[in-house]
N, C-alpha and C positions, 0 to 999 in steps of 0.2 A: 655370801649372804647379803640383801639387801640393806643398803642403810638404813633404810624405815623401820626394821626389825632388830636392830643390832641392841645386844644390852650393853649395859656397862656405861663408863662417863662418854660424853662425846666430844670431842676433840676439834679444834678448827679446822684442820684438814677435813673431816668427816664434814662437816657443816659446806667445806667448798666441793665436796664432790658429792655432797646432796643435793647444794645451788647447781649444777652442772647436772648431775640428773635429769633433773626439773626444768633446766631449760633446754637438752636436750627433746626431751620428751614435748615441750613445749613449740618448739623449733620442728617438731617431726608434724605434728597437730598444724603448724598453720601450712607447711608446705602440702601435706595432702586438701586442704581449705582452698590454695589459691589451686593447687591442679585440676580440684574439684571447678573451680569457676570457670578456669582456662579451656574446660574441656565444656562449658555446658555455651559458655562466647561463641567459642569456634562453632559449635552446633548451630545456635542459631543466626550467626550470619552465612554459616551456608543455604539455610532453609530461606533468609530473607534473598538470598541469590538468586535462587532456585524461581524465588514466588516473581522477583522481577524480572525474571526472564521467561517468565509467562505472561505474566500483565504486559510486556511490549512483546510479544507473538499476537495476545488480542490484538493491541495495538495496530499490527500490522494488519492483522486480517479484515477489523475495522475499514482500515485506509484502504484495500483492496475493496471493500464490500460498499465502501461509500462511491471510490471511481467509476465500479459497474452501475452501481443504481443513478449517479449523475449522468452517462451516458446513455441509459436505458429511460431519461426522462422519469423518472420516478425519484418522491422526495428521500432521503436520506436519514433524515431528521434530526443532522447534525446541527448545529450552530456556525455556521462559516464566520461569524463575526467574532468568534472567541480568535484568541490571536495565539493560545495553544493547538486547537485545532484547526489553524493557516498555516502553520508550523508545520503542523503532521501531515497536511496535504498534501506541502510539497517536498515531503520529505528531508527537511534539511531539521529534523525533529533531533534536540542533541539529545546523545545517548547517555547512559547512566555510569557517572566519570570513574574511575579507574579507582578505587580504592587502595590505597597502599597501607600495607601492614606489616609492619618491620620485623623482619626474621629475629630468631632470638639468639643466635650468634651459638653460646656453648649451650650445653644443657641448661636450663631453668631451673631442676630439679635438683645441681649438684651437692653433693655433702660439701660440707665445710671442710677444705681441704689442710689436711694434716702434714703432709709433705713436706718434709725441707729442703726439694729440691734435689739436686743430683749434680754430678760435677763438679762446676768453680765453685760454686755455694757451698757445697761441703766441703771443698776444701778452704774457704775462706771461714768458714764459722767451727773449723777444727780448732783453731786456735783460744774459742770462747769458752764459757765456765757453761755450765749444765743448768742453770738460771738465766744467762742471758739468752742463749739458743730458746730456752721455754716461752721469754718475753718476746721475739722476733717471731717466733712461732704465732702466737697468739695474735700480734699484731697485724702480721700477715694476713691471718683467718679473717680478723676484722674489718679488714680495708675488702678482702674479698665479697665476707657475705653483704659489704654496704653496696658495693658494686653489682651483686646480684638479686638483692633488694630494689634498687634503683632501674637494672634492666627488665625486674618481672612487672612490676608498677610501670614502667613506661609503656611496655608490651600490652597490658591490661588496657592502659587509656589508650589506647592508639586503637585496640581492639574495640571499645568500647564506641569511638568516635566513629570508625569503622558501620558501624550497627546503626549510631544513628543518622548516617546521610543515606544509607541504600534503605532505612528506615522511613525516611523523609521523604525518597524517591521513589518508592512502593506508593506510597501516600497519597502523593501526587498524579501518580500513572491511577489507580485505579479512582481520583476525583474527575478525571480526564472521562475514564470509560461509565462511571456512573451520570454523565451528563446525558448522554447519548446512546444509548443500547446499542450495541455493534448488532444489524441483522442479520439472522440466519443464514446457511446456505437456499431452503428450500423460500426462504423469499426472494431473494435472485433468481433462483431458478424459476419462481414462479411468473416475475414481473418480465421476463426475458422471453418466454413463452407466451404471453397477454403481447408484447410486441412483437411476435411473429405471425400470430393469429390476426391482430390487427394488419398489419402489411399485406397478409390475404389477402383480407376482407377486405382493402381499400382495393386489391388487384383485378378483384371480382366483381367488384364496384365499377373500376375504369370500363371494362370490357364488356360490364352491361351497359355502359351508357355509350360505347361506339356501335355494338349491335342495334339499341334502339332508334340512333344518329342515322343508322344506316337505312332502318325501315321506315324512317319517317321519310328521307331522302328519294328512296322507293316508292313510293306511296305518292310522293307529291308531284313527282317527276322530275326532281333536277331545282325547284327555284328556292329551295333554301341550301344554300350551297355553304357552309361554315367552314370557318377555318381552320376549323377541327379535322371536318371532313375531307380538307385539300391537304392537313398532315399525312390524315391518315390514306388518301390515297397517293400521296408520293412516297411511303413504305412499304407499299409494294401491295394495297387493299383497297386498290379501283374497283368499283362499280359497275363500270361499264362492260363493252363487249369485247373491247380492246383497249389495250394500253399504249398510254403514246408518253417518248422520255422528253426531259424538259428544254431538248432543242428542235422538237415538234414530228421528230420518226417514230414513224409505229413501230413497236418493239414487237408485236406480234408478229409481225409483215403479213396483215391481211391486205394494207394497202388498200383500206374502203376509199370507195367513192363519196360518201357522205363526208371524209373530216375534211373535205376541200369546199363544199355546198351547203355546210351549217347554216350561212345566213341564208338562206332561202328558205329555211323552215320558220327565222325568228319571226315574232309579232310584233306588235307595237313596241313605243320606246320605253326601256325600263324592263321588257319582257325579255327572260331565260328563255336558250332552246330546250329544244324540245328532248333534242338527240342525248342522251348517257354518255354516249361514245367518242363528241365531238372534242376539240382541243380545247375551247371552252371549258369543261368539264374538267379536265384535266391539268391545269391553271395555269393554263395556256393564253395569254394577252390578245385579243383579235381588234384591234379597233374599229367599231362601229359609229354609224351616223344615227343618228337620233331624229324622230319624225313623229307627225303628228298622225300621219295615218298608216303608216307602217314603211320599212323598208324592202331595196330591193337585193335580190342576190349580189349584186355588183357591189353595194354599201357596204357588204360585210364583209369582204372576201379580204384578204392580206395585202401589207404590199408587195410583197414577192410576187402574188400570183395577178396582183390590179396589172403590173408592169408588165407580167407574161404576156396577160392579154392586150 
């Protein structure tokens, strides 16, 4: 029968094993309190774990997504002068420090240990009165539950402190990515695309204006000779009727009679031949004499071929 309900006088011992009751039951209430707490800590600094191991995946993707739009010439929109994101550019961005949370050694949860032991203890407290073993007993328990008082309290803060640096460090990371929207995939892909289009378009640009080079050249016969035009006919897109290599052999081997008799077609001084096909053309050095009333075949001829003759 409970003490609560007991009739009759009540007696001091009754009064100690109601106090004991009462603080058992008292003792039961706070330990399910702290497990209750223990268990909702741990909850969420896994969740805060979870969240900052996301916010630096942004992070990263960010950093990937800012390199391709720097090299694709396109803006980023980052801030390169913040000295957090100089940090994350080049990667030496420190990571989110190692939290330690100190194990809890025995159970946290244990009952007040009743025990007297086994062994030498029992054989050493045989000798005692059935009062003294009760006060050893109790003292025991007391130095124990201060000890395990002391380790769920220090577990608590440590947990707690835990909570708020990866707390701190969530914080931080998403002031980081709220400064600067990390862009999409499809806008990479899209400014990536705009430079290849563009690269075309410059290509088909070049090739119209060598075709145009070419017909105007065509057209004039030979006296606007650019040095465009001397590129592009030592790649292999001569004009003429034969090609001649740059130590003055015809590569055709037609072996015209014209590439040796060019100056007998020139004009006055300053004036192009006439011939497409001649070495001239082909940017080939002939040295000429310059005249007021025109030259003769002899004047233009090489000196290779002046000495033949």
């Amino acid at each position: 029968m409970p003490l609560s309900v007991k009739r009759g006088p009540v007696t001091q011992a009754d009064r100690d094993d109601l106090r004991r009751e009462r603080n058992r039951a008292h003792a039961r209430k706070t330990r399910e309190r702290k497990k209750m707490r223990l268990e909702a800590l741990t909850i969420e600094f896994e969740i805060l774990k979870s969240q900052g191991l996301n916010l630096r995946q942004q992070l990263r993707a960010k950093q990937t997504a800012s390199i391709l739009l720097n090299l694709s010439g396109a803006d980023s929109g980052i801030d390169e002068d913040d000295p957090e994101v100089q940090q994350l550019l080049r990667g030496t961005m420190a990571r989110t420090p190692e939290v330690f949370v100190p194990g809890t050694g025995a159970k946290i949860d244990d009952e007040d240990s009743d025990d007297e032991g086994g062994g030498k203890r029992s054989k050493r407290n045989a000798n005692m009165s059935q009062e003294m073993r009760l006060s050893i007993r109790r003292e025991r328990n007391k130095m124990h539950a201060k000890a395990t008082r002391e380790r769920k309290k220090a577990y608590l803060d440590a947990m707690e402190k835990a909570i708020s640096i990866v707390n701190d460090e969530n914080s931080r990371l998403s002031k980081m990515l709220g400064n600067a929207s990390a862009p999409s995939i499809m806008t990479i892909m899209t400014s990536m695309k705009a430079d290849k289009s563009l690269v075309q378009e410059i290509g088909e640009a070049d090739s119209g204006v060598v075709e145009d080079l070419e017909e105007d050249h065509q057209a004039e016969g030979g006296e606007r000779h650019s040095p465009m035009m001397k590129e592009f006919e030592r790649e292999g897109g001569g004009l003429g009727s034969s090609a001649v290599s740059d130590d003055g052999e015809d590569v055709d081997g037609d072996n015209d009679d014209n590439d040796s008799t060019s100056g007998e077609q020139g004009s006055v001084a300053g004036g192009a031949p006439q011939n497409p096909s001649s070495p001239q053309m082909h940017g080939m050095i002939t040295p000429s004499v310059s005249g007021s009333g025109g030259g003769s075949g002899n004047e233009s001829l090489s000196d290779d071929e002046s000495e033949d003759m």
